[in-house]
N, C-alpha and C positions, 0 to 999 in steps of 0.2 A: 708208891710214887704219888705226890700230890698233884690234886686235882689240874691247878695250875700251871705245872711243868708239861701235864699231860696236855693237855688243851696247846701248850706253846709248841709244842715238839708235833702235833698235827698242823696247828698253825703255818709252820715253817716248812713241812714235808709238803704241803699244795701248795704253797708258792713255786716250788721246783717243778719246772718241766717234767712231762710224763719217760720221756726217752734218758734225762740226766740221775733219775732218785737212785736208779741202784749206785752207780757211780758216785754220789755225792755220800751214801752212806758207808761205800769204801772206805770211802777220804775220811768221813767220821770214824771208824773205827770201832765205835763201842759196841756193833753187834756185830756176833761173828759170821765166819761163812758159812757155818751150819744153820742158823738163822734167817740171814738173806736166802738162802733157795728157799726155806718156806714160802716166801714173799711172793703172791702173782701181780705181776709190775703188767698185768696186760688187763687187768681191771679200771675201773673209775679209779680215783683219783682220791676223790674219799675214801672210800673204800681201802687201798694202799695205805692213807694216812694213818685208819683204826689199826689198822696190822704191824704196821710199825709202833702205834701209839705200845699196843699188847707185847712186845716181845721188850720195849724200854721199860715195861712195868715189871718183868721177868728180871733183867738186870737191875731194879731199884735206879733210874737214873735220879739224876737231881737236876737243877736249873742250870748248874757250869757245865754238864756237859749237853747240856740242850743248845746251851750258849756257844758253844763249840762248833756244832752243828750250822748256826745264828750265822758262823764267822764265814765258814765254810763257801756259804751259799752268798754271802758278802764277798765274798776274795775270788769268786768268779763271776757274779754280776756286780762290782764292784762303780761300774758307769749309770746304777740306777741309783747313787749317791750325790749329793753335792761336794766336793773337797774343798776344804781352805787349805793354804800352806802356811805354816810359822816357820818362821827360825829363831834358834836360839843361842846366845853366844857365854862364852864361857870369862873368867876374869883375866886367866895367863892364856900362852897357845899352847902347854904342852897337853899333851897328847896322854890318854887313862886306857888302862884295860878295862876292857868292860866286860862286865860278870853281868849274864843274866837274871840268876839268881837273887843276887842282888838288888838289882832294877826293876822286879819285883816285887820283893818286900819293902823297900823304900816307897816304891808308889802306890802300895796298899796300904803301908803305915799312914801317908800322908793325906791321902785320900780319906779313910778311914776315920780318921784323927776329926776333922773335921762332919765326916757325913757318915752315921752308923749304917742307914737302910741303903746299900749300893753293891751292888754284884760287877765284878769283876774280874775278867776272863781273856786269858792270854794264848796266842797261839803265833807261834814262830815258824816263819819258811825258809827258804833256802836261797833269798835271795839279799839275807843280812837284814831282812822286814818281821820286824813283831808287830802283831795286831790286837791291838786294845780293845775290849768292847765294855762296855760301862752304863748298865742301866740302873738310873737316879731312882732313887725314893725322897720322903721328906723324913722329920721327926716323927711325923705320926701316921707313914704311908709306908707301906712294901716299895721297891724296886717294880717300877714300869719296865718290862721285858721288852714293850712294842716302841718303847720310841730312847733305844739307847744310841750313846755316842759311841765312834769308831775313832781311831788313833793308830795310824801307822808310826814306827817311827823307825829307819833304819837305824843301827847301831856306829856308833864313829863318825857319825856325820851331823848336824845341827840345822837337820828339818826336821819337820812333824807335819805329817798331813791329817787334818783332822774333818769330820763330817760330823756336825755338833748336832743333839738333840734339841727339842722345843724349846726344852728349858735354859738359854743363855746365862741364865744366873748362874749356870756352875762351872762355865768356863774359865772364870778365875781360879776354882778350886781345883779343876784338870790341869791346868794351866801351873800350878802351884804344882800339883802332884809331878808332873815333866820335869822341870826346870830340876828339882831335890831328887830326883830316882837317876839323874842321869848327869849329874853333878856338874849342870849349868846356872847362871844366876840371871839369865833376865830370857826373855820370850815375846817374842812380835811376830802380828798377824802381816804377811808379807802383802795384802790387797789382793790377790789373786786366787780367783777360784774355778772350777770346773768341775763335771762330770767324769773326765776323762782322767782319772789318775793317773795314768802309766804319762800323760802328755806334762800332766806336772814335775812330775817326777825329771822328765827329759828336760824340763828348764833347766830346773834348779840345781841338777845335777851335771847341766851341760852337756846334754848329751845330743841336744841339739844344738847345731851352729847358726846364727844369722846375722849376714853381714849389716855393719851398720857405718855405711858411708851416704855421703852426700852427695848430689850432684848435682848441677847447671844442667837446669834444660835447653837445648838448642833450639834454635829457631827454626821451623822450616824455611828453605831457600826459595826466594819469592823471584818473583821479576815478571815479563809479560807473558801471555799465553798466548798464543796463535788461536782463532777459534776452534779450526781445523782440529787441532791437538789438545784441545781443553780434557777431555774429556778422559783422555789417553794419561797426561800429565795427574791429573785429577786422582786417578785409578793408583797409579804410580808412588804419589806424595802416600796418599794413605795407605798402601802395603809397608812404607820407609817408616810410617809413622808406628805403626802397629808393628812393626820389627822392631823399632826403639826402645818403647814400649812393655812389649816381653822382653828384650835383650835388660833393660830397668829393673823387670818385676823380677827377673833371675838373679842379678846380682846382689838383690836385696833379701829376698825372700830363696832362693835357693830353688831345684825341682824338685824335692822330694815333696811330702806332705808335711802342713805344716802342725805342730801341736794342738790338739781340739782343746782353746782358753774359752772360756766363756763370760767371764768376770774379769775388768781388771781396773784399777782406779791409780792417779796417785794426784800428786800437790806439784803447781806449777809458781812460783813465784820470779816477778818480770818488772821493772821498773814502767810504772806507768807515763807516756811521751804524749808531748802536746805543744801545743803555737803558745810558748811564754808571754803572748797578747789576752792568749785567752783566760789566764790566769784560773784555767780548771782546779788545781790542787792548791793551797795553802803548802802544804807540806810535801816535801819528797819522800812519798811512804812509798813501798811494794805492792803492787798488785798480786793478791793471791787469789788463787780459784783453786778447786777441786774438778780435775778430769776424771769421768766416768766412761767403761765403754762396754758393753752387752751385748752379747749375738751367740745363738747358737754355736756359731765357728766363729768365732773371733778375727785371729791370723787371719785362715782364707774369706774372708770376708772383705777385709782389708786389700790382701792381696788382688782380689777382683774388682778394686774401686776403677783402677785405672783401665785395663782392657776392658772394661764396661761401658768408658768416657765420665764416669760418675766425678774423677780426678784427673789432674794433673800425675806425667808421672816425672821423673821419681814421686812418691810421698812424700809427707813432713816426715821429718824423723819422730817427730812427736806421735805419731802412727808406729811407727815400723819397727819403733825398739823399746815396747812394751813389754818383751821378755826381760830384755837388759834393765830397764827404769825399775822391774818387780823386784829383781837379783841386787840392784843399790839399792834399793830402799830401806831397808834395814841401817846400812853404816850411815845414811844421810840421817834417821831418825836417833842414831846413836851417837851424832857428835853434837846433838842439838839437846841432848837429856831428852827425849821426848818418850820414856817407855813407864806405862801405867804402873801406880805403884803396888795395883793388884797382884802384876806380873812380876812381879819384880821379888828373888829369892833374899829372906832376911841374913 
């Protein structure tokens, strides 16, 4: 076994928790169970690492199935990742069999094609999710094990979530390699991103609901107070108010929890208005801006503006249907031509 593979496959065994390594090397597979009881999992840590390193030297492993391992330990700590989501759309709507097999050799062919030094490594679950792991080399460099891409991509569907390495330059040729393996022609990054996969996935898939209506805020009901009663009254308005308030944040935002978003941006364009005296514009052009928004928790972030007092509630909608803006953005960017011609299948 070379040195290399050796050194990544201890690499990866201390990263795992002391109480998960038997378990994860279940899930790996490549040693047996006559194997694993050798193993004392009540040692250091290191120590486990060499022992495991010795028994994948017995089997001759190689770097795909260390990479295997890689994935493994990715698909359960999967929230120590960044995710972007793409989508990508096809030319007709009907509808392909999709052959694994298939999808590939087309996406090693194409991938390949363009980049020789690139290790490539697939593993499929059982929830229609194959996992892509992809570490880059250059012309004149091996494949970096330590800083490869990750690629979910469910099957029949036209997302891809992706967790890109350092190197962005090879996004277009990932990008390229998707769109050809699974016989779509264009691919857009949908602005949105997180730690939290399963919470992307629940967008884009709909599997989470949020309503998106508007409403008039009412007035509190004024008139005189008695001094007597002030205080009484006082107490009163703001229990009505704060019942308002959540009864707002529920309608909009629902009770359950909301999606952990942590990233999400898009493009707002608004006819810019003024005193025709003041003769600000020459021209009736659009005001365009770029909305950004960031937070650990995103949604509930949001959602605590107003029981906070931080806002008004209801919210803008411009807040509150951040999921939905992510989910159009794609057709608004597609009726406008606006997809790179990187991305874009010949």
């Amino acid at each position: 076994m070379d040195e290399t593979v050796a050194e990544y496959i201890r690499r990866t065994v201390l990263k795992i928790p002391r109480d998960e390594i038997k378990m994860m090397l279940q899930k790996w597979g490549f040693l047996s169970e006559a194997q694993l009881e050798t193993l004392n999992f009540h040692q250091t840590k290191d120590n486990i690492s060499q022992e495991v390193v010795q028994l994948c030297e017995e089997n001759s492993a190689d770097i795909k199935q260390a990479a295997v391992l890689d994935i493994i330990y990715n698909h359960i700590y999967q929230n120590k990742r960044m995710w972007s989501v793409y989508q990508m759309k096809k030319s007709g709507e009907e509808l392909e069999y999709f052959d694994i097999t298939d999808f590939r050799k087309k996406f090693k062919r194409r991938l390949r094609s363009a980049l020789k030094n690139v290790t490539i490594t697939f593993k499929e679950y059982e929830d229609n999710a194959i996992w892509i792991r992809v570490a880059w080399g250059t012309p004149y460099k091996p494949p970096n094990q330590y800083k490869p891409s990750y690629v979910v991509y469910h099957s029949q569907t036209p997302y891809v979530f992706i967790s890109a390495s350092v190197l962005k330059s090879n996004m277009p040729l990932l990008c390229q390699a998707l769109i050809v393996a699974s016989n779509y022609h264009d691919i857009r990054e949908m602005e949105l991103r997180s730690h939290s996969l399963n919470s992307l996935k629940d967008i884009v898939f709909k599997r989470y609901s949020q309503n998106f209506q508007t409403y008039t805020t009412k007035p509190l009901q004024g008139g005189k107070v008695e001094p007597e009663n002030a205080d009484i009254r006082i107490v009163q308005e703001n229990i009505k108010e704060k019942e308002r308030i959540h009864r707002l944040n529920q309608e909009v935002f629902g009770s359950g929890p909301q999606p952990k978003i942590e990233f999400a941006q898009y493009r707002l364009e608004t006819m810019f208005k003024s005193d025709p005296k003041m003769d600000v514009l020459d021209k009736k052009e659009p005001f365009r801006c770029l909305v950004k928004f960031s937070s650990p928790h995103l949604l509930e972030s949001l959602k605590s503006l107003a029981p906070a007092g931080m806002a008004d509630a209801p919210l803008s909608p411009l807040l509150t249907c951040i999921p939905h803006k992510a989910r159009n953005y794609f057709k608004i960017r597609e009726k406008k031509g606006l997809f790179p011609e990187s991305f874009v299948s010949p």
